[in-house]
Backbone as CSV, one residue per row, in Angstrom:
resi,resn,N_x,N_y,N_z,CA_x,CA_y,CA_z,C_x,C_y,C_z
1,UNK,-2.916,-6.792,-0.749,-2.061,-5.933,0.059,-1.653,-6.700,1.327
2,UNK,-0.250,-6.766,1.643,-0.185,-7.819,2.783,0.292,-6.571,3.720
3,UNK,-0.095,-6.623,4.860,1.067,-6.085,6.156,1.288,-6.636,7.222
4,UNK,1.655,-6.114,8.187,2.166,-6.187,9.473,1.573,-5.693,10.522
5,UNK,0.832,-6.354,11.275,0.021,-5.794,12.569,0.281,-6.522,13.919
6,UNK,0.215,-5.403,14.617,0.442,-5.739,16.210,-0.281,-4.778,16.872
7,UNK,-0.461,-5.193,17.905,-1.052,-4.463,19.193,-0.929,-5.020,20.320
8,UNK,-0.375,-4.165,21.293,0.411,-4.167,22.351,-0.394,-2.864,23.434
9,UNK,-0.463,-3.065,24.580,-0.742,-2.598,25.757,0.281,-2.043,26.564
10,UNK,0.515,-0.926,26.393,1.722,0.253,27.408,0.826,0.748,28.419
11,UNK,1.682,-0.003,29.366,0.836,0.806,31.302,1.699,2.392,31.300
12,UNK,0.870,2.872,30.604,1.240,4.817,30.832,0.144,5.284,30.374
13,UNK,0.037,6.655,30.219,-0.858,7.065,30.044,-0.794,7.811,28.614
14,UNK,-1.815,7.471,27.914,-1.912,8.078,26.182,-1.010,8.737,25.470
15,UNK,-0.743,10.108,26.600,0.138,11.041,26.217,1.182,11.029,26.233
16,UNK,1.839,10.037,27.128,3.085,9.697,27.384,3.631,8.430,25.904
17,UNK,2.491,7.341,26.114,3.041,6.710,24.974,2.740,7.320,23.478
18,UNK,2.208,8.053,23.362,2.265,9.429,22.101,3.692,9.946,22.153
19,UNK,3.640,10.727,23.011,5.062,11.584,22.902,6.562,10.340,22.992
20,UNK,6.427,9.386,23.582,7.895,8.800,23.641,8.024,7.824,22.231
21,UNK,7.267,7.553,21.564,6.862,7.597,20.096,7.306,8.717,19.200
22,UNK,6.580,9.698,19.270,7.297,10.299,18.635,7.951,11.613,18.962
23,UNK,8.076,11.838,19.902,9.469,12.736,20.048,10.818,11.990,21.012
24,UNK,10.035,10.918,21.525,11.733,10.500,21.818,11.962,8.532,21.427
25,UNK,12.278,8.829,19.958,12.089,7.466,19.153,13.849,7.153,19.586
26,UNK,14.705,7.851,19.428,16.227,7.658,20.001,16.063,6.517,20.798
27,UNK,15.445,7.160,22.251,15.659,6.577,23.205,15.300,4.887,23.317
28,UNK,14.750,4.326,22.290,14.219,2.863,22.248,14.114,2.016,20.620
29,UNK,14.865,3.327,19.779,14.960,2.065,18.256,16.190,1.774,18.594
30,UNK,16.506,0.296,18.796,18.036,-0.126,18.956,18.781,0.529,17.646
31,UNK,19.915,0.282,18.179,20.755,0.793,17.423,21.727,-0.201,16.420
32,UNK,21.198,-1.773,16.204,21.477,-2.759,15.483,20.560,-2.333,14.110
33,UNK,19.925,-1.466,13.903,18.759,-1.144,13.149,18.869,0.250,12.526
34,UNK,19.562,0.265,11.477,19.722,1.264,10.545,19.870,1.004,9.181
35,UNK,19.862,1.973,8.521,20.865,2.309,7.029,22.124,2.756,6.762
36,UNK,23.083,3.393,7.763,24.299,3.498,7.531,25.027,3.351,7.540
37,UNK,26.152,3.696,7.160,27.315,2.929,6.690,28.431,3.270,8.047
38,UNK,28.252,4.007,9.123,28.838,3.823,10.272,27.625,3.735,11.463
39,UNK,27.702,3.555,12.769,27.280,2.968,13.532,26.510,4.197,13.800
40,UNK,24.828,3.958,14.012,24.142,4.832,14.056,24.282,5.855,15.582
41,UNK,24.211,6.787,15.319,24.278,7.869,16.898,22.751,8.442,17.188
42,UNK,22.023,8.597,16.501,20.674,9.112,16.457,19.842,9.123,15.718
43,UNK,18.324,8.349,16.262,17.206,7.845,15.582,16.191,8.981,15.001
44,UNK,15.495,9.957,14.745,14.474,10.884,14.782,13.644,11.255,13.819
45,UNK,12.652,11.086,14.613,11.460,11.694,14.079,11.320,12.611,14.234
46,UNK,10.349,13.752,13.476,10.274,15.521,13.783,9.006,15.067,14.093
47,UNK,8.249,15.801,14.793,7.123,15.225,15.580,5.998,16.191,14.835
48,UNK,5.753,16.228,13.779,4.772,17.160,13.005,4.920,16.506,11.509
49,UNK,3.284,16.865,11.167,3.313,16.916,9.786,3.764,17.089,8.557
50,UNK,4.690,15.710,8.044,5.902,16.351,6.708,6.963,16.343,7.308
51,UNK,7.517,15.988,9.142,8.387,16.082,9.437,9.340,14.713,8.679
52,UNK,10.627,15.103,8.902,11.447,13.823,8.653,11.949,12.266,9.700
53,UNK,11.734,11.347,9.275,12.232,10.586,9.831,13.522,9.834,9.613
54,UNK,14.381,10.030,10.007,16.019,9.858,9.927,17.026,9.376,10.736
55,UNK,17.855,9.029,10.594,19.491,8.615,11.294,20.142,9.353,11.331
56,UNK,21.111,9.605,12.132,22.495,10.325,12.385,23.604,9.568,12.603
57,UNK,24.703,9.275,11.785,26.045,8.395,12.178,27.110,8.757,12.413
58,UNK,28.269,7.928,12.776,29.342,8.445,13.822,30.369,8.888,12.406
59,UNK,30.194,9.325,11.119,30.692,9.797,10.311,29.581,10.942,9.830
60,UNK,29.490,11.326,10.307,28.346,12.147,9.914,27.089,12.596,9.124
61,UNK,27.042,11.255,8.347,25.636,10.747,7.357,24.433,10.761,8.158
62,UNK,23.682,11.621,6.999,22.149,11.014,7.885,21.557,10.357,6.534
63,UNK,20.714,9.652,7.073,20.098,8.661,6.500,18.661,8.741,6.490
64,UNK,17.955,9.071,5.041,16.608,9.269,5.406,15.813,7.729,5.743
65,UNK,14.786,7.819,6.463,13.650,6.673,6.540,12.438,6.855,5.846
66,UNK,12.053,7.726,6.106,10.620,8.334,5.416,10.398,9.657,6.109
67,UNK,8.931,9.497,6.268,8.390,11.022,6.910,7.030,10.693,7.472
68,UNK,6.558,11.908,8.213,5.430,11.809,9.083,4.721,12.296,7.932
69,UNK,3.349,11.398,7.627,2.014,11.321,6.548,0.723,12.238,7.698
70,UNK,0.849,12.150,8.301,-0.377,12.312,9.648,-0.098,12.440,10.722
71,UNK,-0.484,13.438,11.445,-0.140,13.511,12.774,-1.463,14.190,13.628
72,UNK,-1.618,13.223,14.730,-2.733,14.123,15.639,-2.522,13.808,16.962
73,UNK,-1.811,14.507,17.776,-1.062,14.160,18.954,-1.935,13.740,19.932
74,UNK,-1.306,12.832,20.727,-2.035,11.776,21.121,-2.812,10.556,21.108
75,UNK,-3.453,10.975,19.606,-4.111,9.592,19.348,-3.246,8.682,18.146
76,UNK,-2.756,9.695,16.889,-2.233,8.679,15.977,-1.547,9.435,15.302
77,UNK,-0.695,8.599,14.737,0.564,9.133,12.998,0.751,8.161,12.509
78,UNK,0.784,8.577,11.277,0.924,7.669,10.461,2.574,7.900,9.442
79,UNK,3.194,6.992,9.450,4.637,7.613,9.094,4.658,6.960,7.627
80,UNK,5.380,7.437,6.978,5.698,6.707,5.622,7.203,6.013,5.378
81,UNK,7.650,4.998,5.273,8.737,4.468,5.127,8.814,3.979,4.027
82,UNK,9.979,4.494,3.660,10.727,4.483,1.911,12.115,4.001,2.254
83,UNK,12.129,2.588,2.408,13.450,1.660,3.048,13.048,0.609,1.565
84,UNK,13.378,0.061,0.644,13.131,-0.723,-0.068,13.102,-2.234,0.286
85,UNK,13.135,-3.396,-0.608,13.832,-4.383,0.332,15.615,-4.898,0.520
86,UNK,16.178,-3.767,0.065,17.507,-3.519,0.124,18.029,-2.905,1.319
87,UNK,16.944,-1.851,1.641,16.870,-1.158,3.197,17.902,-0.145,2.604
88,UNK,17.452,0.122,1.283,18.361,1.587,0.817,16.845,2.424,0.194
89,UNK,17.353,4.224,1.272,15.884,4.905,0.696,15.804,5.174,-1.000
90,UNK,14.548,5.293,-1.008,13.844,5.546,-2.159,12.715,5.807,-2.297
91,UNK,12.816,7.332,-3.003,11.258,8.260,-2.908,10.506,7.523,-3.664
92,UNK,10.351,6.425,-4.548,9.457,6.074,-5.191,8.531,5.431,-4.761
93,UNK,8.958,5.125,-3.013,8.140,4.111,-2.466,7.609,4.733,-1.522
94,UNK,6.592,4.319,-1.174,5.644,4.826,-0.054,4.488,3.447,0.615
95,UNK,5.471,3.030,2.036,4.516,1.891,2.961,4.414,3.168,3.470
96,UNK,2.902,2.302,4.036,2.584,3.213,5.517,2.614,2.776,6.681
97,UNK,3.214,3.388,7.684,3.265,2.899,9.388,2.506,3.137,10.007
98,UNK,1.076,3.051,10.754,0.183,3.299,11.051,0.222,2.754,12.527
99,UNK,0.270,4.094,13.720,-0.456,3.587,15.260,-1.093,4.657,15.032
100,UNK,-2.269,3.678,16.169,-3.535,4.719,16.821,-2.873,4.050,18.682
101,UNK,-3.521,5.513,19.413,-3.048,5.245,20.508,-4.568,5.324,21.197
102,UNK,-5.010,4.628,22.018,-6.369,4.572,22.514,-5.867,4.676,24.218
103,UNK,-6.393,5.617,25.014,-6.624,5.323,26.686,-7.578,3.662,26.627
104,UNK,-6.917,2.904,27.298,-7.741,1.828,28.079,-8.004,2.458,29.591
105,UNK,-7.289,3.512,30.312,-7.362,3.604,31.723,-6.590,4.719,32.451
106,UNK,-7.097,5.134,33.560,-5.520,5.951,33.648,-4.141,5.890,32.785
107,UNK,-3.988,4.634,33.085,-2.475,4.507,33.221,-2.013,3.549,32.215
108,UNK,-3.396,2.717,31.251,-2.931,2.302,30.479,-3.313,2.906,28.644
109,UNK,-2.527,2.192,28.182,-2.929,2.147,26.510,-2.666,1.619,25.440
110,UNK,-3.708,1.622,24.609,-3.392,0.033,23.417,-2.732,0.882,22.868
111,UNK,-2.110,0.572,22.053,-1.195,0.748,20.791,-1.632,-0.085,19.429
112,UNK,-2.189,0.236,18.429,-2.528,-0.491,17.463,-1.190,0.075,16.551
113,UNK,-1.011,-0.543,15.467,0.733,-1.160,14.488,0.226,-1.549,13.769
114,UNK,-0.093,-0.764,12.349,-0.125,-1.529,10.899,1.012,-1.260,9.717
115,UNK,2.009,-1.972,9.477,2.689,-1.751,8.526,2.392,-1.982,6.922
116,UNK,1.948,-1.299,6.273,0.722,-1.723,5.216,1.852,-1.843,3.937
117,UNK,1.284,-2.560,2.951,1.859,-2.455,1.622,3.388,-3.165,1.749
118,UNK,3.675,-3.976,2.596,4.986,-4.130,2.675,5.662,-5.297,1.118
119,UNK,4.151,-5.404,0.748,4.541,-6.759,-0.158,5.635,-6.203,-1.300
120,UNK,6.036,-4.886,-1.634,6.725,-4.191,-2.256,8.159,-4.290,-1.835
121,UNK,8.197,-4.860,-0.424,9.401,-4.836,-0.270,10.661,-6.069,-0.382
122,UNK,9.720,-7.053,-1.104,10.030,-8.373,-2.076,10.598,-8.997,-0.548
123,UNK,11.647,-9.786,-0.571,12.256,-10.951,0.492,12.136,-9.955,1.901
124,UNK,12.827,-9.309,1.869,13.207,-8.915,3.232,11.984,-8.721,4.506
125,UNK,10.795,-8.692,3.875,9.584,-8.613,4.649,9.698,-10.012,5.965
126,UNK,10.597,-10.903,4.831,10.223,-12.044,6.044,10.764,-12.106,7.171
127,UNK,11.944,-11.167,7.885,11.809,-10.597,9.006,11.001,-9.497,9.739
128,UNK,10.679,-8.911,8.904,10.547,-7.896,9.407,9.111,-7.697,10.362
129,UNK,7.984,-9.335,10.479,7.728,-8.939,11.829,8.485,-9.245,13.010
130,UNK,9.430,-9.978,12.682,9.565,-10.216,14.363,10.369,-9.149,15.002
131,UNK,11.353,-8.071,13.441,12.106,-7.124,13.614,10.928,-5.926,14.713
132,UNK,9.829,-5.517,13.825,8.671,-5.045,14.499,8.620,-5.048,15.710
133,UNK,8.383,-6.445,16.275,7.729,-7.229,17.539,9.019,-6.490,18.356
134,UNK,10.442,-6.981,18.100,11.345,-6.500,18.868,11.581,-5.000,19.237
135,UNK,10.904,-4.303,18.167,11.553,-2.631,18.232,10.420,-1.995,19.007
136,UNK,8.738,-2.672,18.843,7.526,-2.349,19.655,7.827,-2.999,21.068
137,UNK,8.488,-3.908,21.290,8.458,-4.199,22.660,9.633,-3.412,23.445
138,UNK,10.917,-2.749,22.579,11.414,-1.662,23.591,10.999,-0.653,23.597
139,UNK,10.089,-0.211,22.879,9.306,0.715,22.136,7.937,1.326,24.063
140,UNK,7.832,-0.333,24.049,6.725,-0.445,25.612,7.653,-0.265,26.476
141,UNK,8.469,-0.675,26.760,9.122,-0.976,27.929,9.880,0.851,28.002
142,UNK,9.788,1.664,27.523,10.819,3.025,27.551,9.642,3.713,27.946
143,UNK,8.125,3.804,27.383,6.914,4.455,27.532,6.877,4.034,29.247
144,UNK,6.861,3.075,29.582,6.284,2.679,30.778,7.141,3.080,31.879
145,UNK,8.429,2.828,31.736,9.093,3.441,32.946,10.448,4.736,32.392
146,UNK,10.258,5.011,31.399,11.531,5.799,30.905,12.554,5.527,30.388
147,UNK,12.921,3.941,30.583,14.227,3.648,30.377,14.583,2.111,29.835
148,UNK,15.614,1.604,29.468,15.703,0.306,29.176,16.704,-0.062,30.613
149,UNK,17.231,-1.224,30.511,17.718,-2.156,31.599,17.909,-3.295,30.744
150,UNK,19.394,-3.852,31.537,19.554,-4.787,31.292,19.263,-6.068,29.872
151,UNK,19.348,-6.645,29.471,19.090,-7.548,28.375,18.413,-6.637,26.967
152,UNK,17.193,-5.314,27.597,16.800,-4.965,26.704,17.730,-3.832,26.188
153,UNK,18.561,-3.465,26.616,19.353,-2.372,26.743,20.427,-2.640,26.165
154,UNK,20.806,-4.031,26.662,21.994,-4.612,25.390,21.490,-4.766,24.038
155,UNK,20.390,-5.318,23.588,19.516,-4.874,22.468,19.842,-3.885,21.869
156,UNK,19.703,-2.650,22.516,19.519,-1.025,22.056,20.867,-0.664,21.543
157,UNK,21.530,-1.385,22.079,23.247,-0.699,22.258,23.733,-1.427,20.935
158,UNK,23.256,-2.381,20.871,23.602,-3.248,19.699,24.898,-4.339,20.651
159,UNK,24.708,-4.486,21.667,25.929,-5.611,22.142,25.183,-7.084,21.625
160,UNK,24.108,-7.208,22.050,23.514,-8.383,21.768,22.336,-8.059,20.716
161,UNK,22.035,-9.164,19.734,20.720,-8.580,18.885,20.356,-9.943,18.650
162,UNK,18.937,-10.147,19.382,18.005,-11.066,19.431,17.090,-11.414,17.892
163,UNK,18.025,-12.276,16.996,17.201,-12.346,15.636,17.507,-13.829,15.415
């Protein structure tokens, strides 16, 4: 079984990098990073058990990703992504996305990232950590102060895409 792991340190506090995870995933999956066939308008997760995880585009397609497998607010979810290695959905597949969110401190917290089973997703895996690395590091940077800026923000917008 091969995957994808990271762990990363967000200066906020548990609950904050819980919730901007998953109820405000918009605000920090760039928008160079979809499935549809017009330019994505909205990223979302439903922030509960069985919820959906999906796209919204400027033609009005949504686009499934998977769904929430687990949820226990604050500490972890586990999402399921059914993106093939075509990056077209399909219920037959099931990776799992796995954070746990741990307090290190007031104000900080690890973030553990396992993308499991990806070996199913034949070639395309071989981006897809650094795709990861890029979407977890605006992923930190929105938890910690609310917002993107500059360079990372052109990222988000899709003006520039760092690959």
């Amino acid at each position: 079984m091969i995957s994808i792991a990271k762990e990363l340190t967000v200066e906020a506090p548990q609950d904050v990098t819980f919730r901007v995870f998953t109820e405000e995933m918009d605000s920090w999956w760039p928008r160079s990073h979809h499935v549809g066939r017009t330019p994505m308008v909205k990223m979302v997760l439903e922030p509960k058990r069985d919820g959906r995880w999906y796209s919204t585009h400027e033609d009005g397609e949504v686009c499934d990703v998977g769904y929430v497998q687990e949820y226990a607010p604050s500490s972890r979810v586990v999402l399921v992504w059914q993106l093939n290695g075509d990056f077209k959905y399909d219920t037959g597949l099931h990776t799992e996305v796995e954070l746990n969110f741990i307090a290190t401190g007031t104000n900080t917290t690890r973030v553990t990232f396992e993308h499991r089973n990806v070996e199913s997703l034949g070639k395309s895996i071989e981006g897809m950590d650094q795709g990861w690395g890029m979407i977890l590091d605006l992923y930190a940077k929105v938890a910690k102060s609310g917002k993107l800026e500059g360079s990372d923000l052109a990222i988000y917008r899709r003006l520039t895409v760092a690959e």
